[in-house]
C-alpha positions as CSV (number, residue, x, y, z in Angstrom):
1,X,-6.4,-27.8,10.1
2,X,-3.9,-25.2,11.9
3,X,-1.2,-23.0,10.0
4,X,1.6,-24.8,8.5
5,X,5.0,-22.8,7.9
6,X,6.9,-23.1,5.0
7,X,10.5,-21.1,5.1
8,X,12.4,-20.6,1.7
9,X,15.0,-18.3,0.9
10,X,15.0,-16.2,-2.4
11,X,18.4,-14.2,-2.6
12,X,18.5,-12.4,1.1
13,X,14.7,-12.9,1.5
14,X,13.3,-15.1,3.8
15,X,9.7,-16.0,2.2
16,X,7.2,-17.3,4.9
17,X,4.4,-18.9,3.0
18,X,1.7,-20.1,5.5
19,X,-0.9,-22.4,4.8
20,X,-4.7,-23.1,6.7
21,X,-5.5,-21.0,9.7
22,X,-3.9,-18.2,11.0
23,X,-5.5,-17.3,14.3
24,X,-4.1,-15.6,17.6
25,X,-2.6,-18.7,19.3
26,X,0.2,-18.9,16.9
27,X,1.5,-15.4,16.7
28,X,3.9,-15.9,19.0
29,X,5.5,-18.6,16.3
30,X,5.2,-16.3,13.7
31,X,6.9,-13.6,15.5
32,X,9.6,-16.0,16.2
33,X,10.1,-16.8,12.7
34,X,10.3,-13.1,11.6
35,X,12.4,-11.8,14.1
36,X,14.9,-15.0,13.0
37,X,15.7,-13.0,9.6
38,X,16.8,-9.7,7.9
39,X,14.4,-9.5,5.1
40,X,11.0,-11.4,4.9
41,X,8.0,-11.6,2.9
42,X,4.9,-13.6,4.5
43,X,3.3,-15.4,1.3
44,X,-0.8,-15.6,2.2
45,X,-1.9,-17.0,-0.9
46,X,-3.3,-20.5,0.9
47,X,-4.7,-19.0,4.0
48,X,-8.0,-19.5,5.0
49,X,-9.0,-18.1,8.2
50,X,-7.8,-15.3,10.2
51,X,-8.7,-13.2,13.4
52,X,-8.7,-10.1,14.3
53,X,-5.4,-10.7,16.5
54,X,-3.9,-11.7,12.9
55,X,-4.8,-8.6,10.9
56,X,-3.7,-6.5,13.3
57,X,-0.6,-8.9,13.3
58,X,0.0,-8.2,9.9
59,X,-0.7,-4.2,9.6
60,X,2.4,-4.2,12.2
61,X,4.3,-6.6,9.9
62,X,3.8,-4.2,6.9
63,X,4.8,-0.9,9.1
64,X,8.1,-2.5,10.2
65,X,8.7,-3.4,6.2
66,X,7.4,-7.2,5.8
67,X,5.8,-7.4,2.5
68,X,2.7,-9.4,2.3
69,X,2.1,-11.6,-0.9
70,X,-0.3,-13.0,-2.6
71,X,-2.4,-11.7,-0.2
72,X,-6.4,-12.9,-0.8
73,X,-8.5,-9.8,-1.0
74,X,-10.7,-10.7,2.0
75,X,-7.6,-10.5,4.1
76,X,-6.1,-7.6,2.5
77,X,-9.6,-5.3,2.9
78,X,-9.7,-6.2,6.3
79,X,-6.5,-4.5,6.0
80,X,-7.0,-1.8,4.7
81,X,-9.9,-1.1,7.3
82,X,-8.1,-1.5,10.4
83,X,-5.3,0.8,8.7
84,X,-7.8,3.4,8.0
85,X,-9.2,2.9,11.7
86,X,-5.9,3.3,13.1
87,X,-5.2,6.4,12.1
């Protein structure tokens, strides 16, 4: 299974929820879909795998203001340590 994209709006937020495995190939869609809106949230509840490419991916998305949810707590310590390695 890849990542599947699901786009819904709530109010003036764009919610992103993605679904499978995230993994460096499809940043560049991601990207895409962010920079498309104002306001977005990136729903990670059903995601499975991610790479390193992805964290990193998603540290950014947090610094410019995208708010990750439902975030599984594998994903969000690996976070947290590549926050605490950046700075």
């Amino acid at each position: 299974m890849t990542l599947k994209i699901e786009t819904r709006c709530e109010g003036r937020t764009t919610v992103l929820r993605l679904i499978g495995q995230a993994e460096t190939e499809l940043l560049e869609e991601l990207r895409a879909h962010i920079r498309c809106h104002a306001r977005v949230q990136l729903e990670l509840e059903e995601v499975t795998t991610v790479d390193i490419s992805v964290v990193r991916f998603f540290v950014e998305c947090e610094a410019r203001g995208v708010v990750l949810v439902q975030c599984p707590l594998f994903i969000r310590e690996w976070i947290n340590r590549e926050q605490t390695e950046q700075r």
